[in-house]
C-alpha positions in Angstrom: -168.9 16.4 -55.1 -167.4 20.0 -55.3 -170.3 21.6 -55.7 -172.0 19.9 -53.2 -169.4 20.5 -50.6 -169.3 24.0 -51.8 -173.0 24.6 -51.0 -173.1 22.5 -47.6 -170.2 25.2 -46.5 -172.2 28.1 -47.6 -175.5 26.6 -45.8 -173.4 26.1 -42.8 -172.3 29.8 -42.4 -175.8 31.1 -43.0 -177.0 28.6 -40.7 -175.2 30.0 -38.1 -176.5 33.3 -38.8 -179.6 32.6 -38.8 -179.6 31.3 -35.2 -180.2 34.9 -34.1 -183.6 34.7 -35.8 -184.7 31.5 -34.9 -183.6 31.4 -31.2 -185.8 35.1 -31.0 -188.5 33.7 -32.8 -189.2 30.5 -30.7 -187.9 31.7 -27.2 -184.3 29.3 -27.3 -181.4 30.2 -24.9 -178.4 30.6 -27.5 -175.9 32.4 -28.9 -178.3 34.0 -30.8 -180.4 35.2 -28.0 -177.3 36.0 -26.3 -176.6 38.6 -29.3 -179.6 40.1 -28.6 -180.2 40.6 -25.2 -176.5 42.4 -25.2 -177.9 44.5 -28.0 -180.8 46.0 -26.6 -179.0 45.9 -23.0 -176.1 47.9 -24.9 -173.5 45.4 -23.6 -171.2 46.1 -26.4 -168.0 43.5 -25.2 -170.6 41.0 -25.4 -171.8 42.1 -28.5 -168.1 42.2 -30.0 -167.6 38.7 -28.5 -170.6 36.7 -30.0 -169.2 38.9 -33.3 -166.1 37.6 -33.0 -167.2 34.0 -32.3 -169.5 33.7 -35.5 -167.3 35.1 -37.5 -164.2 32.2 -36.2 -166.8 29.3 -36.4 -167.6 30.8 -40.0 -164.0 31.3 -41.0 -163.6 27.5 -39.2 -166.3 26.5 -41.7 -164.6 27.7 -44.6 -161.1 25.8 -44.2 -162.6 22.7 -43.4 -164.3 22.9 -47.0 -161.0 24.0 -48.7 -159.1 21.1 -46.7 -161.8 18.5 -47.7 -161.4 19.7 -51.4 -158.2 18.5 -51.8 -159.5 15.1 -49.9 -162.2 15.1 -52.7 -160.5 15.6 -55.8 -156.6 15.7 -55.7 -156.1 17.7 -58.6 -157.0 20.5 -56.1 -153.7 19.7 -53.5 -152.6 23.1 -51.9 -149.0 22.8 -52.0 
């Protein structure tokens, strides 16, 4: 199951950065096309903010997979 849960984590993160792509291609209101209309308007607070918040929902991501490996196999316990 490690590798498994290491791979969902992964998809998870790229997944979230690949919003900005799909919400341009198909026309969605999102965080993605929030990016880029402050990109091409310049708005560079908003810019650092969506920044900031994929990176904390990525970084999020990340310790809920190291938590859950210790759940999985408890020769992996942090101590």
């Amino acid at each position: 199951m490690i590798p498994v849960l290491t791979v969902i984590g992964i998809q998870l993160g790229q997944l979230m950065a690949g919003s900005i792509i799909l919400e341009s291609v198909f026309s969605l209101p999102g965080i993605g096309r929030l990016a880029l209309g402050a990109i091409t308007a310049r708005d560079l607070p908003v810019v650092q903010g969506v920044g900031l918040f994929v990176a904390s929902v990525i970084v999020m991501i990340n310790v809920a997979v190291d938590i859950l490996y210790g759940v999985l196999d408890p020769r992996i316990r942090h101590e």
